[in-house]
C-alpha positions as CSV (number, residue, x, y, z in Angstrom):
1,X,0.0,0.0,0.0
2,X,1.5,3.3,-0.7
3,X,2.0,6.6,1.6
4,X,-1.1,8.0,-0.9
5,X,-3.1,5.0,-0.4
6,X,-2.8,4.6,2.9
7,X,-3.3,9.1,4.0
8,X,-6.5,8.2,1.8
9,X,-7.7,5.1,4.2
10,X,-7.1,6.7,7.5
11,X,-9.4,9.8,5.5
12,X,-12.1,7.5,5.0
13,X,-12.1,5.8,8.2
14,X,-12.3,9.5,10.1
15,X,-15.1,10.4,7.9
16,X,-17.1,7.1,8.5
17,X,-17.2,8.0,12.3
18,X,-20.9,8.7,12.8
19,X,-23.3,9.6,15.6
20,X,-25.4,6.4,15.2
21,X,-23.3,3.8,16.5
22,X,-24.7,0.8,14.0
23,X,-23.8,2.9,11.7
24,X,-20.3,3.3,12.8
25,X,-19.5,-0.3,13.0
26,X,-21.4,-1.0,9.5
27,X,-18.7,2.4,7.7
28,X,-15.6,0.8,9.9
29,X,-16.3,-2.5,8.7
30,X,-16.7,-1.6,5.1
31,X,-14.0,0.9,4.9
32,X,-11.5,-2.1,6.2
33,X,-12.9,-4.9,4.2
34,X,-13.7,-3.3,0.8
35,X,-12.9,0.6,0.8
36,X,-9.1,-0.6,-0.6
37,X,-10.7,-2.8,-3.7
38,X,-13.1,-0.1,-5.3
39,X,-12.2,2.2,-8.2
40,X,-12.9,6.0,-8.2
41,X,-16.4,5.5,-9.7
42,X,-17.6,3.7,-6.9
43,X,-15.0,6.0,-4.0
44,X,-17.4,8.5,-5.5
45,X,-20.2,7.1,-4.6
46,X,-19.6,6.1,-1.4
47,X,-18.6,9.4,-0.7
48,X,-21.9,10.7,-2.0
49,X,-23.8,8.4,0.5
50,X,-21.5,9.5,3.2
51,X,-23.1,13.0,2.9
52,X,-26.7,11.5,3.9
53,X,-27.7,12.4,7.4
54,X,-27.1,9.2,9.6
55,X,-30.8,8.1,9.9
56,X,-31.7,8.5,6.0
57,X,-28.0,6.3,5.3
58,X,-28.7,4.0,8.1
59,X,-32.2,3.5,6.8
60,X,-30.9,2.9,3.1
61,X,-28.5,-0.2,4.4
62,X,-31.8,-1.5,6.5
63,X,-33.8,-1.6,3.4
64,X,-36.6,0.5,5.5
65,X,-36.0,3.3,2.3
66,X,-35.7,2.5,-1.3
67,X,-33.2,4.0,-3.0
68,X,-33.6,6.9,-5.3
69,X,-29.7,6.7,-7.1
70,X,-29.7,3.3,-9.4
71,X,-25.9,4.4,-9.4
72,X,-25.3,3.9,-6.0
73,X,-27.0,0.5,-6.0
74,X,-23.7,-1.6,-5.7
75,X,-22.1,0.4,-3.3
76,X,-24.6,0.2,-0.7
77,X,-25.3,-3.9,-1.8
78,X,-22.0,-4.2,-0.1
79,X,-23.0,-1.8,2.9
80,X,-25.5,-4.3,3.4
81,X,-23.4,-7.5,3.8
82,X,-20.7,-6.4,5.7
């Protein structure tokens, strides 16, 4: 892992760091487990759901909200088995 890769993990793991604590150990795990393997399309999305308030993200992984993105589908398919 390089010095660039690695500055842009530890950035990712800081911004995963939520108020809703399921949701915190649902980011940490990802961000560990899967956050190294995707490409810059899918960084980009995961960074877009990172800017949802904690209960409409958290809701989103549950399945208690559809989604309204089809691009973001993948990305939180993975949210949802980690």
């Amino acid at each position: 892992m390089s010095t660039e890769d690695s500055v842009e993990l530890q950035r990712m793991r800081w911004r995963c760091r939520r108020g809703l604590l399921e949701l915190d150990i649902v980011l940490g795990r990802f961000v560990e487990q899967r956050y190294p393997q995707l490409n810059d399309e899918q960084r980009i999305v995961f960074d877009e759901l990172l800017d949802l308030p904690d209960t409409q993200f958290w809701d989103l992984i549950t399945g208690s909200k559809a989604l309204t993105h089809a691009h973001q589908s993948e990305v939180l398919e993975w949210l949802k088995v980690v």
